[in-house]
C-alpha positions in Angstrom: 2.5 34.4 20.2 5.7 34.6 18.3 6.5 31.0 19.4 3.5 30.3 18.1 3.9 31.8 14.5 7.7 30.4 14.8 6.2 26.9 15.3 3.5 26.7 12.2 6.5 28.4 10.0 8.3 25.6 11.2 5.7 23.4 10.8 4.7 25.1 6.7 8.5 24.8 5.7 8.7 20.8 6.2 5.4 20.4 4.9 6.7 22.4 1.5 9.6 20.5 1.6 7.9 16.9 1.9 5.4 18.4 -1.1 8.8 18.9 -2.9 10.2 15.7 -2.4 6.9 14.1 -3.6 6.8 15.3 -6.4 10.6 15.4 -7.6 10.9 11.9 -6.6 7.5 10.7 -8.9 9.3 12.4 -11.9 13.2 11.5 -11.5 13.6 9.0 -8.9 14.9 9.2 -5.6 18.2 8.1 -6.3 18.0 11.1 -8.8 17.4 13.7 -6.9 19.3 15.7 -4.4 18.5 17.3 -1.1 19.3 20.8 -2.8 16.8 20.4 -5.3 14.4 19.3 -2.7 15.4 22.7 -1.2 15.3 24.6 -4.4 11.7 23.4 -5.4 10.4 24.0 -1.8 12.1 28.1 -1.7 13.5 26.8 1.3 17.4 26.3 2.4 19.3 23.0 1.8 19.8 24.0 6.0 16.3 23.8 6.5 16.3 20.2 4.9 19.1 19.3 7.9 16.9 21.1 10.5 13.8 19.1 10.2 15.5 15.7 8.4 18.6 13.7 9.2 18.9 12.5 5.5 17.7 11.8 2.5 15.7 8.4 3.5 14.4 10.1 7.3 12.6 12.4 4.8 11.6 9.5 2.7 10.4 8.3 5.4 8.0 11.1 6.7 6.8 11.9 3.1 5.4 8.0 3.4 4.0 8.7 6.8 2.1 11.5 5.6 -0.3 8.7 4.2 -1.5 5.6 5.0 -0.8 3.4 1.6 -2.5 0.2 0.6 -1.1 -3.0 2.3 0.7 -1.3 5.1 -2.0 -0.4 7.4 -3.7 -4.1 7.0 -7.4 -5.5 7.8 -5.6 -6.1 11.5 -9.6 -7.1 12.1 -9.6 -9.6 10.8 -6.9 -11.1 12.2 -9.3 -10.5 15.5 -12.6 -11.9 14.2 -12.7 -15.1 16.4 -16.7 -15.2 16.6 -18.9 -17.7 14.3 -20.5 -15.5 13.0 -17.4 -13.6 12.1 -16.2 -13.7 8.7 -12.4 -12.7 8.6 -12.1 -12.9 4.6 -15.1 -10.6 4.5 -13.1 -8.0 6.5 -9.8 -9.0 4.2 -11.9 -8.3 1.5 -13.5 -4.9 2.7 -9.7 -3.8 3.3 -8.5 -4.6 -0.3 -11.6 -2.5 -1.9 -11.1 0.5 0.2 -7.2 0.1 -0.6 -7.6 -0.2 -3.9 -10.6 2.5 -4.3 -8.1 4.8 -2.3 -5.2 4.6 -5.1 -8.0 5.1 -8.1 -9.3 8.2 -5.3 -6.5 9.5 -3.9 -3.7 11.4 -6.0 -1.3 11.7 -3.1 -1.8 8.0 -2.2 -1.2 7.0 -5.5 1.7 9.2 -6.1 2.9 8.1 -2.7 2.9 4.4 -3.6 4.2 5.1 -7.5 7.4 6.8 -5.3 7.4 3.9 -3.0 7.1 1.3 -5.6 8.7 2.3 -9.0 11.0 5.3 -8.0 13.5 3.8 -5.2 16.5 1.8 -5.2 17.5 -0.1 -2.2 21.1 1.3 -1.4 23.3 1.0 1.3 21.7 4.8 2.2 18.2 3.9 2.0 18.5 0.5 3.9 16.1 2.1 6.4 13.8 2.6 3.9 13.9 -1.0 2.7 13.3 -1.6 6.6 10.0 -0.1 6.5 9.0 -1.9 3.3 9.9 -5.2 4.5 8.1 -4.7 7.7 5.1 -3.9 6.9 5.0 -6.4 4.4 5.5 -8.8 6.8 2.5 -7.7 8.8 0.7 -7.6 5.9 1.1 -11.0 4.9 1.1 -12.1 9.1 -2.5 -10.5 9.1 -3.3 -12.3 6.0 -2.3 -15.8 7.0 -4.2 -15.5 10.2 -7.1 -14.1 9.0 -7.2 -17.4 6.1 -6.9 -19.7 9.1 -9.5 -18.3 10.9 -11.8 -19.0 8.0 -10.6 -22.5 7.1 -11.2 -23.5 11.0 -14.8 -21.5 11.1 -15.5 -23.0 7.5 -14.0 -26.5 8.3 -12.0 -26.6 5.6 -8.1 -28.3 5.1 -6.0 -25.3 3.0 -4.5 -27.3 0.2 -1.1 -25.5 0.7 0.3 -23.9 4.0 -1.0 -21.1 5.8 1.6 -18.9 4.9 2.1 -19.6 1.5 -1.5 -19.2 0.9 -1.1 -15.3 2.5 2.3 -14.6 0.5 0.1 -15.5 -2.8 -2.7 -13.3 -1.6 -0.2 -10.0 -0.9 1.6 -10.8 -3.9 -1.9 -10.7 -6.2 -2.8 -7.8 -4.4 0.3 -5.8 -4.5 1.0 -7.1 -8.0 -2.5 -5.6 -9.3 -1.7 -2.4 -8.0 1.8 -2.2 -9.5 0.9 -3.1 -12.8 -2.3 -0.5 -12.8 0.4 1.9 -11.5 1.9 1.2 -14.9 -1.1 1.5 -17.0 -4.4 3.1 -15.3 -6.3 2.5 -18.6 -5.7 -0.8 -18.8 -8.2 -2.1 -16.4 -10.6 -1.0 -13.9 -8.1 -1.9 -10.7 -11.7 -2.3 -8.2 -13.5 -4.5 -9.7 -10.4 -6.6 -11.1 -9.6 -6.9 -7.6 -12.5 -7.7 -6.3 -13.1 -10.6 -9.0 -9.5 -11.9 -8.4 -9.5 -12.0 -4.7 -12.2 -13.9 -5.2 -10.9 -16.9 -8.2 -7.5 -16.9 -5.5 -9.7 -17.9 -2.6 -11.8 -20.4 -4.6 -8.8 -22.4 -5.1 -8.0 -22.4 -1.7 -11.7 -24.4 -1.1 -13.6 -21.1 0.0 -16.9 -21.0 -0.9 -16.8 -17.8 -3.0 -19.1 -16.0 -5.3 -17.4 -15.9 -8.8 -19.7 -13.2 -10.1 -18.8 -10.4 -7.3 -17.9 -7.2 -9.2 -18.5 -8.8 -12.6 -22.3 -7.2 -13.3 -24.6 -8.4 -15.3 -22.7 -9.0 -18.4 -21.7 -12.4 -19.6 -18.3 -13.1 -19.8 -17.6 -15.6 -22.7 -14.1 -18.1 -22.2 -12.7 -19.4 -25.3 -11.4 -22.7 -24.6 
């Protein structure tokens, strides 16, 4: 029994001290703030920070495992949808929304990803930490570009620029929506923007898409 209790205090202190890093490194940066600060904010020891954490980017690191964030996990199904009546940019598509309904949900996702984003600087101490970004990027984008040749070949289409360019442009619009809502939530409604740009990207790719998804009823008026 007092294993036990030793265990889940264990257990409650790293999970104070990742709620303490969270939130010191939305508001200062990560660069910015120090382990004893982390320590301070948690009522825990700067020791207890060494017990459960190596350094400063291992508990970077586990504060972003604590979630899964938009465009790491990945439609990976769709990359799998080999059937003909499969429709891989369906599943792509179905992965974006709930990504993007999860940061507009989800305060610790979208604090999470603000941190991840807009708070870190790649140093020689956080090279792990760039790691992880770059890598699930890359499977991100991997998952993309299979997932657009799998349509073109069901849809019998030729992709007007290569497969992987054509997924780097998708991640990019993708990520680059979410970073600029990041900036300004007000600005625009980040679902239905994505929904309606996903679809214009693919168009120009040759995908039969329908223009109007997430737009309404309302007219939309171009001035030319």
């Amino acid at each position: 029994m007092v294993a036990r209790r030793t265990k889940e205090e264990a257990l409650a202190t790293r999970n104070r001290l990742l709620d303490a890093a969270e939130l010191l490194f939305q508001a200062q940066g990560v660069s910015q703030t120090s382990l004893q600060q982390i320590a301070q904010q948690a009522g825990a020891t700067r020791g207890a920070i060494y017990w459960h954490f190596k350094d400063k980017a291992a508990l970077f690191n586990a504060m972003m495992e604590r979630v899964i964030l938009p465009l790491e996990a990945g439609p990976r199904a769709a990359a799998a949808a080999v059937g003909i009546d499969d429709d891989p940019l369906a599943e792509i598509e179905e992965g974006m929304v709930h990504a993007l309904t999860l940061m507009t949900t989800d305060p610790q996702v979208r604090r999470v990803f603000d941190v991840a984003t807009h708070k870190v600087e790649y140093t020689h101490d956080m090279a792990s930490v760039q790691q992880r970004h770059l890598s699930a990027r890359n499977a991100c984008v991997s998952d993309f570009e299979k997932a657009l040749r799998l349509a073109a070949r069901r849809d019998h289409i030729k992709l007007p620029v290569p497969g992987d360019v054509a997924a780097q442009g998708l991640h990019a619009l993708i990520s680059g929506l979410i970073q600029n809502w990041l900036l300004d939530p007000t600005a625009f409604d980040l679902v239905p923007t994505g929904r309606r740009t996903f679809n214009v990207y693919l168009a120009g790719l040759g995908f039969a898409r329908n223009l109007a998804a997430g737009i309404g009823n309302e007219a939309e008026e171009v001035a030319v």
